[in-house]
N, C-alpha and C positions, 0 to 999 in steps of 0.2 A: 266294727272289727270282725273280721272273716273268721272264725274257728271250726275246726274240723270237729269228727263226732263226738269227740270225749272232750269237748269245749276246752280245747289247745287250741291257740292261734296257729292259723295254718303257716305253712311255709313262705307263701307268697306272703302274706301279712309281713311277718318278721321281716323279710324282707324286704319289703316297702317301707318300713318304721323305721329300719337300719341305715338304708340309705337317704332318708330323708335327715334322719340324726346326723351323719356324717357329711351331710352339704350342707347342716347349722354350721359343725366344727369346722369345718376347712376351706379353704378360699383355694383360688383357683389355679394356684402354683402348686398345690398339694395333686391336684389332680394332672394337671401337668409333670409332673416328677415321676407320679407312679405311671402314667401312662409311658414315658421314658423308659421305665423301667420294663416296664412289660414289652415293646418295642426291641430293647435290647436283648431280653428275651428271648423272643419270638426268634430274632435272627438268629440268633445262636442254636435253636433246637430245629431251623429248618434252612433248608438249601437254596440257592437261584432258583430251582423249579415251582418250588411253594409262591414264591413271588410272583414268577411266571404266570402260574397258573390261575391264580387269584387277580391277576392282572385282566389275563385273558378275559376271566368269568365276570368280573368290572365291566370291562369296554363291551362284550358282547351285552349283558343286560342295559347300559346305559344306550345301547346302538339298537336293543329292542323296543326303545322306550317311545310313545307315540306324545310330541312336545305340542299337536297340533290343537290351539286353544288351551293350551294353560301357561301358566304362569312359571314354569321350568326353561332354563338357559339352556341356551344350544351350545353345541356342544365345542364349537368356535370359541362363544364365549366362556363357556367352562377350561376350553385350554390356557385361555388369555390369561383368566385371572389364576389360573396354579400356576403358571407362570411368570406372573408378576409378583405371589406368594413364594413361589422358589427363589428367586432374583432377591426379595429382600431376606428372605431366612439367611442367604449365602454374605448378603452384606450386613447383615448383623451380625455376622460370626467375626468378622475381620474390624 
């Protein structure tokens, strides 16, 4: 256990014990919900341009990315399959 100098567990500690407590308790719908939630969130305390922008700063690091000799999809195939993930998110809703 990590403690700081007056033998209190540090920050990071508490933090790692916390979240390991909390992935005993909850399965994977719990994580799903809150991340929903925070999603809904998000959109509401920021504009098209936040998305934009975040977007942008996506495609430019993923288009800086060098795939030559490893084991990361290109970038074809990475559109394929969010798209074949959109398609069924859209016909599960119906």
């Amino acid at each position: 256990m990590a403690t700081d100098s007056n033998g209190k567990m540090s920050r990071e500690e508490a933090g790692r014990m916390g979240g390991e407590q909390t992935s005993k308790n909850h399965d994977d719908k719990f994580y799903q919900e809150i991340g929903k939630k925070g999603g809904e969130a998000t959109s509401k305390s920021h504009g098209k341009e936040f998305y934009e922008e975040i977007g942008q700063k996506g495609g430019e690091a993923r288009a800086n990315q060098n795939n030559s000799g490893t084991d990361k999809m290109s970038k074809s195939e990475a559109g394929r399959k969010g798209g074949e993930a959109r398609a069924e998110q859209r016909n599960n809703k119906n």
